[in-house]
C-alpha positions in Angstrom: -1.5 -20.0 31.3 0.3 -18.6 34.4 1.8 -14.9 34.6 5.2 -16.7 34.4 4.1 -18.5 31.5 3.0 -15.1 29.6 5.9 -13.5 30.4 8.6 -15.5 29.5 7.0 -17.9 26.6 7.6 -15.0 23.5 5.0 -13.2 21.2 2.6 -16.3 20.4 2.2 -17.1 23.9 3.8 -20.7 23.9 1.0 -22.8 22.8 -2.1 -21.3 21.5 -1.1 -17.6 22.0 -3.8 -14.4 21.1 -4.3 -15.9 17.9 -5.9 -18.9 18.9 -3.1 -21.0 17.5 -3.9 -20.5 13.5 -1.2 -18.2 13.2 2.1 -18.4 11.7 5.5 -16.0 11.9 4.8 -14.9 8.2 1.9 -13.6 9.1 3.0 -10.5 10.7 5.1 -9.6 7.0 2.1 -9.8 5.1 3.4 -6.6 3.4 -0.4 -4.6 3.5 0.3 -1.9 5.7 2.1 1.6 5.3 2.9 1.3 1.4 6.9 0.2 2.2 7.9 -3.0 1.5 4.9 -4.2 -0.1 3.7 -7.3 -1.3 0.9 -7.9 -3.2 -1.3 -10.4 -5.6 0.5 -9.9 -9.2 -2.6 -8.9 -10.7 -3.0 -5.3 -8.2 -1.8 -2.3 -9.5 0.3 0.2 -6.8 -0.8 3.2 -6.6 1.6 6.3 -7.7 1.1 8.3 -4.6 0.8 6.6 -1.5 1.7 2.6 -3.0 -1.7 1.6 -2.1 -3.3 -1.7 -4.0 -6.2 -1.3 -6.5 -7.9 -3.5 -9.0 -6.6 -3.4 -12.5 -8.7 -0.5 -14.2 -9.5 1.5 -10.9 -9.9 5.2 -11.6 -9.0 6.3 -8.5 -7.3 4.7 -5.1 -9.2 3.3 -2.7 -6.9 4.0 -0.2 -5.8 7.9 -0.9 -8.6 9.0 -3.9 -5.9 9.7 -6.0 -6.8 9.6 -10.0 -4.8 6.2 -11.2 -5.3 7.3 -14.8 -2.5 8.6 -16.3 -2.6 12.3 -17.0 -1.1 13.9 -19.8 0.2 18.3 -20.0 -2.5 19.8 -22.6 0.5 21.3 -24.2 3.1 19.2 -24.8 1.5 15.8 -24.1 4.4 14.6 -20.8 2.5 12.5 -18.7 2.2 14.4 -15.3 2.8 12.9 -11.7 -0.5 12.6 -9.8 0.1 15.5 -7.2 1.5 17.6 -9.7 0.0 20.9 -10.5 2.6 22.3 -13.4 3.9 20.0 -16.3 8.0 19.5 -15.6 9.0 19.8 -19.1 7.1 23.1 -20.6 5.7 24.6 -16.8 1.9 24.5 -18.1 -0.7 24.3 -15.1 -2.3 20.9 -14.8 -5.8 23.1 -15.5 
């Protein structure tokens, strides 16, 4: 392919581009990067804090550690946002 050719034949390079030619436009919205707009295999569970993927029943996220079981105030029984360290409703520390 000549400098011309590069230049002026878009992204994928006219014919078999830098991905060898397997690739298709959809492949570049796959939706697995920075949490927004994602899209994901029904059966993954998002993660609270950063929107990550995990496996049904993870305890934590594989992609920030943060604890995917739900916790609940020792006082009044609200469950509590993950980076939360007072409950919302009665102010009790997290503990």
């Amino acid at each position: 392919m000549g400098l011309f050719d590069k230049l002026f034949s878009g992204h994928h390079g006219g014919g078999r581009g830098h991905h060898g030619g397997n690739y298709r436009d959809s492949d570049h919205n796959r939706g697995y990067g920075d949490g927004s707009n994602i899209q994901r295999p029904a059966n993954l569970i998002a993660c609270p804090s950063c929107g990550g993927a995990n496996q049904p029943g993870a305890r934590f996220c594989q992609q920030c550690g943060t604890s995917m079981v739900a916790t609940q105030c020792a006082k009044c029984s609200t469950v509590l946002a993950p980076n939360a360290r007072f409950c919302g409703s009665c102010g009790q520390g997290r503990g």
